[in-house]
Structure formats: C-alpha cells, structure tokens
C-alpha positions as CSV (number, residue, x, y, z in Angstrom):
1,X,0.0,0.0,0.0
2,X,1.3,3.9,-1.0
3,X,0.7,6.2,1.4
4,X,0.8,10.0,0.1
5,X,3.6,11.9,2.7
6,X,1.9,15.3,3.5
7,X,2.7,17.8,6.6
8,X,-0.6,16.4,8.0
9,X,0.2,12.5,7.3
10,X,3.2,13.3,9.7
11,X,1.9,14.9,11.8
12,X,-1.0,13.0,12.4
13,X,1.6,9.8,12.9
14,X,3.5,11.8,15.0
15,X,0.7,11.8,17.4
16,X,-0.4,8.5,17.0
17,X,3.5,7.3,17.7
18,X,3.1,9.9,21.0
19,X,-0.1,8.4,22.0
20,X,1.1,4.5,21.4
21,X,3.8,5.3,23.8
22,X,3.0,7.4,26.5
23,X,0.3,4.4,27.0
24,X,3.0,1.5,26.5
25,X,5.3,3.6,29.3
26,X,2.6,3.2,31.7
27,X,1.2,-0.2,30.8
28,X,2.7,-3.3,32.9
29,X,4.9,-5.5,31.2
30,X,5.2,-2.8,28.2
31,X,6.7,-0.2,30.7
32,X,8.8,-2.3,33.1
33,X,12.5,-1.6,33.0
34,X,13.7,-4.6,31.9
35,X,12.5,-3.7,28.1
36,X,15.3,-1.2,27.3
37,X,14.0,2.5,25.6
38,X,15.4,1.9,22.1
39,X,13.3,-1.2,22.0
40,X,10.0,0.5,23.7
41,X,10.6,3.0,20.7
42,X,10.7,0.6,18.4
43,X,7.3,-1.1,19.2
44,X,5.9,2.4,19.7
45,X,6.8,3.1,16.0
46,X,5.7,-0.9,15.0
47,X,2.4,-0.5,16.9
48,X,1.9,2.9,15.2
49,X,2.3,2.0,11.6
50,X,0.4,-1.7,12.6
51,X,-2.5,0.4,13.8
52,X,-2.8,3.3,10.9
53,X,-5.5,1.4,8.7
54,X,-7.5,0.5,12.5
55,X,-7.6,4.7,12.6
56,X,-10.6,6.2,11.5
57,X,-10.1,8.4,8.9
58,X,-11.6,11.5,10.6
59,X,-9.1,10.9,13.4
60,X,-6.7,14.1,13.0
61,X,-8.1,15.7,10.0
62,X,-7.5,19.0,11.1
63,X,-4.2,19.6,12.9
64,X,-2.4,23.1,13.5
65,X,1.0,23.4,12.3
66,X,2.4,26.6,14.0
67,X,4.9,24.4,16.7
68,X,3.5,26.0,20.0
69,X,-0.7,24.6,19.2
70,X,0.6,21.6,17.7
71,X,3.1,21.2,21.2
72,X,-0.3,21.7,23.3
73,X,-1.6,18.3,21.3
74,X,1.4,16.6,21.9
75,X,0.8,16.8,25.7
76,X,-2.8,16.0,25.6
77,X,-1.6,13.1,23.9
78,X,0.8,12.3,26.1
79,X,-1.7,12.5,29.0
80,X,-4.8,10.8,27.2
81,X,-2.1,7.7,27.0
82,X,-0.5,7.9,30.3
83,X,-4.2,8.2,32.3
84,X,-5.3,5.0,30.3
85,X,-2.0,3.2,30.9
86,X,-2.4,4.3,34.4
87,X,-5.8,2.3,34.3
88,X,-4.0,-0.6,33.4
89,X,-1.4,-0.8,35.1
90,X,-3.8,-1.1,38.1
91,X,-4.4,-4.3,37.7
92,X,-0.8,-5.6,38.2
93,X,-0.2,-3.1,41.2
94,X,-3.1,-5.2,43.4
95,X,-1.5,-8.3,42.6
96,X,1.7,-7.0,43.9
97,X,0.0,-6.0,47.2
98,X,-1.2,-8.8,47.3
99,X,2.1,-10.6,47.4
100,X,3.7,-7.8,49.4
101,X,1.1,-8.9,52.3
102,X,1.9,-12.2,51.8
103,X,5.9,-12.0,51.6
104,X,5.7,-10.2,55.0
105,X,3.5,-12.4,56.5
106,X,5.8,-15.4,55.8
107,X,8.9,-13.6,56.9
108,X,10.6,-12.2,53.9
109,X,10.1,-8.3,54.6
110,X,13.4,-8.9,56.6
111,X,15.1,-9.8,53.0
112,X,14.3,-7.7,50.5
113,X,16.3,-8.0,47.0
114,X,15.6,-5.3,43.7
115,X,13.7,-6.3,41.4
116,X,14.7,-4.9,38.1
117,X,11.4,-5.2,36.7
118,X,10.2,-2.5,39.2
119,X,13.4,-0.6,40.1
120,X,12.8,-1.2,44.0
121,X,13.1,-3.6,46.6
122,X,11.0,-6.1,46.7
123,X,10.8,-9.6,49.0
124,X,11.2,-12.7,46.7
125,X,8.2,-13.7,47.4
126,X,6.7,-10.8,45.3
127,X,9.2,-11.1,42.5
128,X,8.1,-15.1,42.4
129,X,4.6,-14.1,42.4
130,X,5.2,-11.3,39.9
131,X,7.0,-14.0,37.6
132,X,4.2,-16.3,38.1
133,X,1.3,-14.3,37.3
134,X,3.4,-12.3,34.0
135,X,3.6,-16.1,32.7
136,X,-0.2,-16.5,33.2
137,X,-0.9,-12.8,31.9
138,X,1.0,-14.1,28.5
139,X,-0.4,-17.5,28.4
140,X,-3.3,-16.3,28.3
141,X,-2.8,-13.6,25.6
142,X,-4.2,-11.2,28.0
143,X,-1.7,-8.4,26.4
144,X,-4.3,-8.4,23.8
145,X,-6.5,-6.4,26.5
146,X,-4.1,-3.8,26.4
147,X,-3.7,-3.2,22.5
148,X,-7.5,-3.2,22.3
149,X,-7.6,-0.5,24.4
150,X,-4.8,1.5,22.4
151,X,-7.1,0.5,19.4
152,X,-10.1,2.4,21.3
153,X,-8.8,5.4,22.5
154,X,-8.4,6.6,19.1
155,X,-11.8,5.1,17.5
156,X,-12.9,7.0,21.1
157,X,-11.5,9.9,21.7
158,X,-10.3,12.6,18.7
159,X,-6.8,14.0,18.5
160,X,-6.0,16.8,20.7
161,X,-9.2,16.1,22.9
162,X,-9.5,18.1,26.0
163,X,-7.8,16.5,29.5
164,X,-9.8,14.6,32.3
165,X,-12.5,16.5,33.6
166,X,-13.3,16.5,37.6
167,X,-15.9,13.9,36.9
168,X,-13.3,11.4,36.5
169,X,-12.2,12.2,40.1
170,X,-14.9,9.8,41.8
171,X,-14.0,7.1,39.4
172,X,-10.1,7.3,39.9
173,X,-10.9,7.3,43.7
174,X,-13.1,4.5,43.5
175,X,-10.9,2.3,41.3
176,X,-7.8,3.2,43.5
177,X,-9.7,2.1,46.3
178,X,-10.3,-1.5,44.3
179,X,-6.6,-1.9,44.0
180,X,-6.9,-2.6,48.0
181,X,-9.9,-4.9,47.5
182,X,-8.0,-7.0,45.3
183,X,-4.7,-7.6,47.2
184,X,-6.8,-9.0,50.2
185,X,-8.9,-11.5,47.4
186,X,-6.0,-12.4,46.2
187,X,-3.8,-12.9,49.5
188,X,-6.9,-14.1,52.0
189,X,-6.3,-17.9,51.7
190,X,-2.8,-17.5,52.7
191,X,-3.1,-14.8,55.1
192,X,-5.9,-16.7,57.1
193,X,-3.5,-19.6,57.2
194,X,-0.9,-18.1,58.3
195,X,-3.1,-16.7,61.3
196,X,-4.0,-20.0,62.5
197,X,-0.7,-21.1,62.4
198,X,1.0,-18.2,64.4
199,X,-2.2,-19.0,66.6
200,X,-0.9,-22.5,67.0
201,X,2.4,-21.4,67.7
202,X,1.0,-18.7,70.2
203,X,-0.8,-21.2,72.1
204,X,2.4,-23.2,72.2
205,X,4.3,-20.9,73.8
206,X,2.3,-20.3,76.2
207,X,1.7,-24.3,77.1
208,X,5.8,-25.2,76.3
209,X,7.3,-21.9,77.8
210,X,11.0,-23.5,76.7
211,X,9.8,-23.8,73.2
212,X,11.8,-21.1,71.0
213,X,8.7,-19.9,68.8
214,X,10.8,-17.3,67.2
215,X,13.1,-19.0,65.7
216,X,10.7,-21.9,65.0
217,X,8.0,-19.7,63.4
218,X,10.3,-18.6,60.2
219,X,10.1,-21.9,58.9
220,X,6.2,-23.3,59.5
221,X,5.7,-19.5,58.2
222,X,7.3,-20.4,55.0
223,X,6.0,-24.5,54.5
224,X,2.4,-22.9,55.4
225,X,2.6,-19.9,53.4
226,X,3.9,-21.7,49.8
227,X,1.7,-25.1,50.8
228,X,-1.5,-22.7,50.4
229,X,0.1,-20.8,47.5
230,X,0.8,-24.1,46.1
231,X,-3.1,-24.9,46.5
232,X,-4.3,-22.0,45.4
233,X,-2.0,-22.2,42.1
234,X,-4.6,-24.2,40.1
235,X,-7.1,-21.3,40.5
236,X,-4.9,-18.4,39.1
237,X,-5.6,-18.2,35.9
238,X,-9.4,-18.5,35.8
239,X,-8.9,-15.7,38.2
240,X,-6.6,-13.7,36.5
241,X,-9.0,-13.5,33.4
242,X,-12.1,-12.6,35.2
243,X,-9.7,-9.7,36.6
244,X,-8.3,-8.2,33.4
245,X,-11.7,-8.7,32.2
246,X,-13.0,-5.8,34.8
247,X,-10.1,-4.1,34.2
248,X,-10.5,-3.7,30.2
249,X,-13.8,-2.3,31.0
250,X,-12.2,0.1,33.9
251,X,-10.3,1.2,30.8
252,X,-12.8,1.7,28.7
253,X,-14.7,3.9,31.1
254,X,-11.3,5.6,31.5
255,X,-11.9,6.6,27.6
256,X,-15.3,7.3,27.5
257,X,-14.3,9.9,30.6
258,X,-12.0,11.1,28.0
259,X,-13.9,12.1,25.6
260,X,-15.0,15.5,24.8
C-alpha cells in the first residue's frame, strides 16, 4: 500500500506514535525496566504504523501546524495515554499488594532483594509471584486487553481532545480504592492460614514456655505460606482472566471519561 507523505500525514503519525507510547510507558509489562527505551521505541513506532489502517479516517483531520498549538496536542496526547495506561497498570499493582502482604507475612520483609522489573526492593516472594502471574498474563494472551484498548482510545476519543474533567475524580478514587480490595482476594487464603498457624504457635508458647517460637515460626511460616500458594496455584488463571476482564472495562470507562 502507498501512502501520500503530506505535513498532515506526519503529523497525524506523530501523534499517533506519542499516544502509542506514552500508554506503552505506563502499561505493565510494556513499561517495566527490563525492556530497554530503544526497543520501547521501536514497538511504539511498529504498533503505530500496525495500527494506521485500524484509525478512523476523521481521526486528526484537522491539525495546527504553527509548533506551539501543535506542542499543546502533543501533551494531551501524552496524558490521554499515560491516564489510560495508568488504568492498566492497576491491575498488576493489586496483585503486587497482594504478594507484598503475603511476603511479610511469611517472613521475607526482613530480606528484600531489587527487582529490576520495578526498580525497587521487593521480597522474593513478590518477585516469584510477579513472575508467576506475567507467565499467566501471557499465556493467556491477556496483552491483547491492552492493545484493544490503544485500538479504542483513538476510535474513542479525537486527537488533541481536552484532558480529564473533575468527573473522572470519583471514578479514579473508586478504582484506587479497588486496587486494596483485590490484594486482600488475592492474599486471603494465605493470610488466614498463616493466622492460624501463628495462633498455634501462640498457644504453644504459652503451654511449652522453653519452646523457642521465634526462631521456629520462620520456617512453619514459609511451608504454610507456599503449601496454600501451592493450592491455590490451580485457580490463578481463571482468576486472573475474570480480573483483566474488569479491568479492560475500567479502561474503557477511563476513555469514555475522556472524551469531549
């Protein structure tokens, strides 16, 4: 296919590349550090020339060319992408709650290790449980989730479109508040175990007073904690779908919020 190269053809790729990756910055697994810049780029630029025929036609039409208007479009672009990829990215921080609650649960909060994934210290716990669930999260093509929503914000929401209103305030609030909700779903079996355990272990204490619970509760800690993770394994990814399931529609609300 030959595409005419016009000022407004460039331009209006120009903001489609700005919009791909302001959203693939902010996206899990997209964004994370391990997936160096010029490579980031380089899908940017792939996903933007993959996605021109997807574009409706009307999408950038009319585009300024004096720099400083055209420089205001590039930041709403950069914004519109980095609040949905926000959205998404969601999703991945309640699972790292979740395992953050676990991990200190079980002991490893006292031996943290950076992750390069996130750039901070993490217990291993988390960066196994990260691990696990990104092997899941591709299995089960669930990436897709994320470049249908790239695919919507433009058949959604018109180039240069104006930035989040204060309506989108309760909603951002409300789906913050979900991150919380889904670290303890997530974590429950294994935190309620470990509870009875360290009741156990209370109780014998109290009944063996010579009994060195300290040093004993490390380890049942650790066989209790991964046993139940172990369990619960099975039921990950049936999970995992139904939760990137509510979360392509938290993004889709994201863009509907977005639009003028």
């Amino acid at each position: 296919m030959i595409y005419d190269i016009t000022v407004e053809s460039i331009l209006t790729g120009a903001l489609i590349f700005v919009r791909i990756s302001a959203m693939l910055y902010a996206l899990p697994f997209f964004g994370d550090e391990p997936i160096p810049t010029p490579v980031r780029l380089i899908l940017g630029v792939a996903l933007a020339y993959g996605f021109h025929d997807r574009i409706p036609a009307q999408w950038g039409t009319v585009l300024p060319t004096d720099m400083f208007p055209f420089g205001i479009m590039v930041f709403k672009e950069v914004m519109i992408g980095l609040f949905v990829g926000f959205v998404g990215r969601l999703a991945f921080d309640g699972i790292l709650m979740a395992a953050s609650l676990v991990g200190y649960q079980m002991g490893f909060g006292t031996a943290d290790l950076i992750y390069p994934g996130l750039g901070t210290q993490v217990s291993a716990f988390t960066a196994m449980h990260r691990g696990v669930m990104m092997l899941i999260f591709l299995s089960l093509n669930l990436h897709h989730i994320y470049l249908d929503g790239i695919i919507k914000t433009f058949d959604m929401i018109p180039a240069g479109a104006a930035l989040p209103s204060k309506n989108l305030m309760p909603f951002f609030i409300q789906l913050t508040s979900g991150v919380f909700r889904v670290a303890m779903q997530l974590s429950a079996p294994v935190l309620v175990a470990l509870i009875f355990a360290n009741s156990a272990l209370g109780l014998a204490a109290r009944t063996v007073p010579q009994l060195n619970v300290f040093t004993m509760s490390f380890p049942i800690g650790f066989f209790v904690g991964m046993t139940i993770y172990m369990a619960c394994l099975p039921f990950f990814p049936e999970w995992t779908l139904t939760h990137f399931e509510l979360s392509q529609g938290y993004m889709i609300k994201t863009i509907q919020g977005l639009m003028p």
